[in-house]
N, C-alpha and C positions, 0 to 999 in steps of 0.2 A: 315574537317567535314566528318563523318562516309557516305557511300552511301547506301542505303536502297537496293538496290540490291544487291550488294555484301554482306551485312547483311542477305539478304533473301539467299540466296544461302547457305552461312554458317551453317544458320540458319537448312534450307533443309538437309543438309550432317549430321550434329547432329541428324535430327529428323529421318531420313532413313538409316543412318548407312552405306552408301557410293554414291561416287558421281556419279554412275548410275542410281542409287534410286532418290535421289534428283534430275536429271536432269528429269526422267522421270515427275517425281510430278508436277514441275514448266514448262517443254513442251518445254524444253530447251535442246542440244545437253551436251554431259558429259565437249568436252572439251569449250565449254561458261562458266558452272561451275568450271571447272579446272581453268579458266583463273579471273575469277571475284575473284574465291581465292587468284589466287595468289595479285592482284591489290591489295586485303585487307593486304595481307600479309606484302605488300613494306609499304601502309598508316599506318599500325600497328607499323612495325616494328621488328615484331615476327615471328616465324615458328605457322603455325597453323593447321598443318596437315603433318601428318607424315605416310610414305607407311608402311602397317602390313602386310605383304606375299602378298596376291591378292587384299588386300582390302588396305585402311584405316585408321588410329586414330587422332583422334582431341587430339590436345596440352591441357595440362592446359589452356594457355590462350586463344584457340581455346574453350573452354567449358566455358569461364568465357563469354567471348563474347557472346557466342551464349546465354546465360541466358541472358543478357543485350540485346541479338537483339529480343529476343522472346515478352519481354515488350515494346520494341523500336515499334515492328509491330504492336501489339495488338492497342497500343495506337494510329498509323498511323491510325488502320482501325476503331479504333472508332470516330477518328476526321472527317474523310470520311462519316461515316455513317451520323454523326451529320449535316457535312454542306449538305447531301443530304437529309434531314428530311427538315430541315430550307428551300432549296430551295423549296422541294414538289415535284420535278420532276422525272420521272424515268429514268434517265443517269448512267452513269458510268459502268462496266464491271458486268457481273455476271456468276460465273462459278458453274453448276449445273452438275452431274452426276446420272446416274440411271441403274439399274439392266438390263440386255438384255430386258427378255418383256416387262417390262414399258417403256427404249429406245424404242423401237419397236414400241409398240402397244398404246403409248400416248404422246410422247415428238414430234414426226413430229409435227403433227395439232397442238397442244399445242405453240413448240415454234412458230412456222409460225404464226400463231394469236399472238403472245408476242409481235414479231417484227412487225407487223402490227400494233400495236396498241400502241407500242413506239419503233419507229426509230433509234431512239437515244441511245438505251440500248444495249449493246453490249454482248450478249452469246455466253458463251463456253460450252461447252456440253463435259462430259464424260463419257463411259461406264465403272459400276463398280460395282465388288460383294456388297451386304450392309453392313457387317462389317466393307470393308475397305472403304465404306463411312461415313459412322460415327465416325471412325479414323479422315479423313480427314475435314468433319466438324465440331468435338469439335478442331481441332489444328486449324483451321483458314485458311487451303488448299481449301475447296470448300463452296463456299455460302448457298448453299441449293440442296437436295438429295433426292433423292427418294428410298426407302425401303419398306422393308415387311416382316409383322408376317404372321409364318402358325400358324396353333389353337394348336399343341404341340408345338411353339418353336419359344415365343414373343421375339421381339429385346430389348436387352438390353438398352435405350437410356442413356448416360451418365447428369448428373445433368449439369448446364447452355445449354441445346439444349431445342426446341419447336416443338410441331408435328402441324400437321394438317391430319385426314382422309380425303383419295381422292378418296377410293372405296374400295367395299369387292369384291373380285375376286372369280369363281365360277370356279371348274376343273370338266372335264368330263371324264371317260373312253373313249379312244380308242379302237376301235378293228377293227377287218379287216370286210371289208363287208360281206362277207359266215359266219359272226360266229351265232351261233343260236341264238345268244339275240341281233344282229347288226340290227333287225329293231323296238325295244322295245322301247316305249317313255320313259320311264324311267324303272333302275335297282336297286334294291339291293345289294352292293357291295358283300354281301354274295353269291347271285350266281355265283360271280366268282372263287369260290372252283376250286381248280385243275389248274386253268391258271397257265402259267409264264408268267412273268414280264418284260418287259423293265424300266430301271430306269438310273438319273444319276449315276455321281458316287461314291463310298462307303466316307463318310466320307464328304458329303457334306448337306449342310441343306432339299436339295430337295429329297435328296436320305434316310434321316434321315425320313421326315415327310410321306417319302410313307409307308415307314417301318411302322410307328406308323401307319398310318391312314389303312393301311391292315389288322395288327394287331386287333387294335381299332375293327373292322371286324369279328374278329377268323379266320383271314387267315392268313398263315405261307410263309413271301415271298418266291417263288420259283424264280428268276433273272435270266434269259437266256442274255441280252444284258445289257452292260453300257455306256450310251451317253450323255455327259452332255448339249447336245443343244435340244430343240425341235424339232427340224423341223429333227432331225436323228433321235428321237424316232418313228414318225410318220412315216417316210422311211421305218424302222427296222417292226413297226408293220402293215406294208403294204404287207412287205416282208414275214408277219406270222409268225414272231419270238416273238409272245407274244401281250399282251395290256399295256397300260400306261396310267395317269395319267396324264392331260395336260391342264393346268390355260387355260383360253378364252382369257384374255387379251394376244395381242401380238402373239397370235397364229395364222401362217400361213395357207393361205386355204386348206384345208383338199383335198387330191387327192382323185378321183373317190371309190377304192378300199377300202377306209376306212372310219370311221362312228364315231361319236362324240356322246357319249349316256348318259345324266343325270343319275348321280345313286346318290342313299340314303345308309348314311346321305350325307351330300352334301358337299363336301371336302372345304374349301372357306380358301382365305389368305385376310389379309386385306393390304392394301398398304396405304402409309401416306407421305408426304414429313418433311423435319426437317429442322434446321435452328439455327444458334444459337441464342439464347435470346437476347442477348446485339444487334445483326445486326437487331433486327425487325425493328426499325425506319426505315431503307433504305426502301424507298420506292417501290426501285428493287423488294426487297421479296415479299413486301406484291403483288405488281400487280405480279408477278408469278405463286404465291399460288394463287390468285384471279381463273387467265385463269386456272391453273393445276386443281382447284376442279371445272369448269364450264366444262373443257373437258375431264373428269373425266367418261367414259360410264358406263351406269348403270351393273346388275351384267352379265347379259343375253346376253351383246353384245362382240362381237367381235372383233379387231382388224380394217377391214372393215370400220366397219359401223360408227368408231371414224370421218370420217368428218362429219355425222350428226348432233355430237355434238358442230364444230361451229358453222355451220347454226346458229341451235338451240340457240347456247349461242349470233350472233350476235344480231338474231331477241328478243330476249328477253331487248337486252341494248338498242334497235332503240324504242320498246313498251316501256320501262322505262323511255326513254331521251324524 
């Protein structure tokens, strides 16, 4: 009888295109994958991978397989889903990943209330750009993800996935505290003519959308620095090497020297989780998405102030019960 493991693996090496790729995907070392291969290979009977220079290649029957294990799994995890509908309980594994600041700045509280309030559900957490989480959850790699549209540059969600909105995310200029509009309750981005820039880097979606939302403006980026983490941006413009552009959610506390200033229009990303359609029965998702849109901080808040929001959310279940 075929083993679903060694199926998954195969499976993995097909979909990633070599078995470092794959081991990473599955949390598994290369040679665990190396070795499940070969187990399939002796149970087969066939060669099913073959070395191409530094990588690589699946056999003919290494690719007939792997079409045969891709519907072997699919079907595993609708059966899964079904007997966990039927029981009603939320058990079983669930593996979610999410962008730096929404890791950051909403999945602590978030899962700590998940696991408090089913025990029994076991999460894995991973950080991950959202492209290649939407990869991974139309292929059946991760349960449910967390992403985000900027206002030039909505995520493409592929047909059989399901969104939910969890919050519009509000950015603010930075600037170092001596600058002449660092004690202004709010700005027009147009005064900032003549500044440079800190930004990610060229060729990334954050660095894309400052571009546009400058522009958007009538400003012509001028770019002195490129860092693609927050908390370097915020360094760099401490340091007086420029302002930036920095979401609230997720955002680390701002050191003395520098200043967090509303400006018009008001730059905003929305963030949503996904999921694919056929897994909503699992009960898993649904209570995820429940807690993820209750701790969900409104647009104003900060990173901070997100245990507020379970108080908030337990006192609201205790007045309901």
């Amino acid at each position: 009888m075929l083993d679903l493991h060694r199926l998954k693996a195969l499976h993995a090496v097909a979909v990633y295109g070599s078995v470092g790729a794959a081991a990473e995907a599955l949390m598994v070392t290369p040679s665990a994958i190396s070795q499940q291969i070969a187990k399939l290979e002796r149970e087969m009977g066939a060669t099913l991978i073959e070395r191409s220079g530094r990588g690589v290649k699946l056999t003919d029957a290494a690719g007939l397989l792997a079409e045969h294990a891709e519907r072997i799994l699919a079907l595993v995890e609708t059966a899964e889903a079904d007997f966990e509908a039927l029981r009603g309980t939320v058990v079983g594994r669930l593996t979610m990943a999410a962008f730096p600041t929404a890791a950051r700045g909403l999945l602590p509280f978030a899962l700590k209330e998940l696991r408090q309030r089913h025990p029994e559900l076991d999460i894995v957490l991973y950080e991950r750009e959202p492209e290649r989480q939407v990869r991974e959850v139309a292929r059946g790699e991760l349960d449910l993800a967390l992403v985000q549209d900027w206002m030039n540059r909505p995520m493409a969600i592929p047909d059989g996935l399901s969104r939910a909105t969890l919050l519009d995310d509000v950015a603010d200029v930075i600037m170092s505290a001596d600058h002449p509009l660092a004690d202004r309750r709010e700005i027009d981005l147009a005064d900032l003519h003549g500044e440079r820039w800190v930004s990610s880097s060229p060729g990334t979606v954050c660095h894309d959308w400052l571009v546009f939302t400058l522009r958007t403006a009538g400003l012509e980026p001028d770019f002195s620095c490129m860092a693609d983490e927050y908390p370097t941006q915020i360094a760099l413009v401490a340091a007086g090497h420029g302002c930036a552009i920095v979401p609230r959610l997720g955002r680390d506390f701002l050191p003395p020297d520098v200043r967090a200033v509303p400006v018009r229009p008001r730059p905003t990303r929305r963030i949503f989780a996904i999921w694919r359609t056929d897994a909503a029965r699992r009960p898993a998702i649904r209570a995820a998405v429940e807690v993820l849109r209750e701790m969900s901080p409104s647009p104003g808040v900060v990173r901070a102030d997100a245990r507020d929001a379970v108080t908030a959310s337990r006192a609201a279940r205790q007045a309901h019960q």
